[in-house]
Every structure is written in C-alpha cells, then in structure tokens.
C-alpha positions as CSV (number, residue, x, y, z in Angstrom):
1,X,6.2,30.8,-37.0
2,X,4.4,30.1,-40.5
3,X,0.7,30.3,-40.5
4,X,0.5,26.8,-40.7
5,X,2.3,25.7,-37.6
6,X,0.1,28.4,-36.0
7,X,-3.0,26.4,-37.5
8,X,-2.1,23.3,-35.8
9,X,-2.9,24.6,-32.4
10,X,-5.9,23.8,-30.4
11,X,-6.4,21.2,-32.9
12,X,-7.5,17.6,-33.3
13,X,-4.2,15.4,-33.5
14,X,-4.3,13.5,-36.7
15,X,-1.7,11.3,-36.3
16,X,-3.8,9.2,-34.2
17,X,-1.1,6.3,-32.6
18,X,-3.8,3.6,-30.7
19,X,-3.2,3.6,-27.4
20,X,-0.5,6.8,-27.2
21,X,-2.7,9.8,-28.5
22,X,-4.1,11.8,-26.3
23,X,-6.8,13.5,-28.8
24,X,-4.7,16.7,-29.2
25,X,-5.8,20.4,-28.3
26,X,-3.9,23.2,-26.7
27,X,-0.7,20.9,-27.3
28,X,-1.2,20.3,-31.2
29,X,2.2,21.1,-33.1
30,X,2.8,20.9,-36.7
31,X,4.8,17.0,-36.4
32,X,7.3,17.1,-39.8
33,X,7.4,14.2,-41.7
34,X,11.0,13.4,-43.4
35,X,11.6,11.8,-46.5
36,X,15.3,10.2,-47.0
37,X,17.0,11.9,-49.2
38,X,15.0,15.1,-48.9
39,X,16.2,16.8,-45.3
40,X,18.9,16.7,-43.0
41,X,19.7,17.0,-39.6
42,X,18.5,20.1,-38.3
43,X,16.8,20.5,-41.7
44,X,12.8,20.5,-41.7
45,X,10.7,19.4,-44.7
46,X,8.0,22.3,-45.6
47,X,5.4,22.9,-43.6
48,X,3.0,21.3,-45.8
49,X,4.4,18.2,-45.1
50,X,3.8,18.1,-41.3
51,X,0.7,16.6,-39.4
52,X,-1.1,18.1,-36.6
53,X,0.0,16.3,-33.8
54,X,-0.6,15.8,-30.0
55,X,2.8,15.7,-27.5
56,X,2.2,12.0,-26.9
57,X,2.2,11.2,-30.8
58,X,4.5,14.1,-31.4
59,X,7.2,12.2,-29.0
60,X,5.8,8.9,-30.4
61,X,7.0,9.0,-34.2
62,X,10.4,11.7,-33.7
63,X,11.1,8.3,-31.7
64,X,11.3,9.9,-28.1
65,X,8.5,7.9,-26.6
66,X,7.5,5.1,-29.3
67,X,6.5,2.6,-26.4
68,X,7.6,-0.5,-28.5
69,X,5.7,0.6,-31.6
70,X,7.0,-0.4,-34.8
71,X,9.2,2.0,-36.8
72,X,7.4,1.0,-40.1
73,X,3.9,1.4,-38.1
74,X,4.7,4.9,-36.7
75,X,5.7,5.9,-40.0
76,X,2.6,4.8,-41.7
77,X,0.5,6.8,-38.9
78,X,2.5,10.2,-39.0
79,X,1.6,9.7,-43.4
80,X,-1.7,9.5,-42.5
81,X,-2.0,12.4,-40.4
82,X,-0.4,14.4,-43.2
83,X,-2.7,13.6,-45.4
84,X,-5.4,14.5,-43.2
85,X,-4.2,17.6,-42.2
86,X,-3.3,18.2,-45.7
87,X,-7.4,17.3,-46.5
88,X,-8.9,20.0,-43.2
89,X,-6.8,22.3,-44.5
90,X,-7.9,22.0,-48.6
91,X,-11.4,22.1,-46.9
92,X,-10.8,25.3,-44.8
93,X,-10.0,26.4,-47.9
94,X,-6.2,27.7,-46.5
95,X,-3.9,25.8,-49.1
C-alpha cells in the first residue's frame, strides 16, 4: 500500500456527497478518480489523483450506492475531494 492510501485513513472524507457522507474516519480510503482515456478496467490512475473518501461516498461515485444522484454531480464532488486532498496534503507538506 503507497504512503498515500495509508494517509487517507482516519481521515476526514473530502468528497463530501450531501445527504450520503458519513464524515469519514476509520473507513477513509484513497477513492481514484478516472479520466477517459487515461485508465482501464482494473487499471488505477496514480494515487495522487484519488480523494479521501468515506464507504458511503466511496460506494456513492464508483456507482455502487449513488441513491439517484446525478452521474455528472458525483463526478463534480469526487474532483473536488481531489483537490482537497490534493490541498491537506501540499499543506502537510507530504507532496
């Protein structure tokens, strides 16, 4: 496990879906975000490009438990929470 997937746990989730997140913690992952074009099927983007993410949002925007939530919604939420993970982390001083 890279150091940052290890980072994500016990974390705040900062994906942030109203009404699904559950405010993260012990279950915070590192949630990949894909690009078309740029991964495949079994392939994950770097690291850097993931979000800390509770289960609930986790499920939420890899589609398993959107609870009627817009494709193009989840999508802008899981960009966010990249680039505020991506922001903790510059001010952690760990990328």
């Amino acid at each position: 496990m890279s150091k940052l997937r290890k980072e994500a746990r016990g974390r705040q989730c900062m994906i942030r879906v109203p009404g699904i997140c559950t405010g993260g913690g012990e279950d915070t992952v590192l949630a990949h975000y894909r690009l078309a074009g740029y991964s495949g099927t079994g392939i994950k983007p770097p690291d850097l490009m993931g979000a800390w993410a509770c289960h609930a949002c986790h499920d939420a925007v890899d589609g398993r438990n959107a609870q009627g939530r817009d494709y193009e919604f989840l999508r802008l939420c899981h960009a966010e929470g990249v680039f505020r993970t991506q922001q903790q982390l510059e001010r952690e001083g760990k990328v």
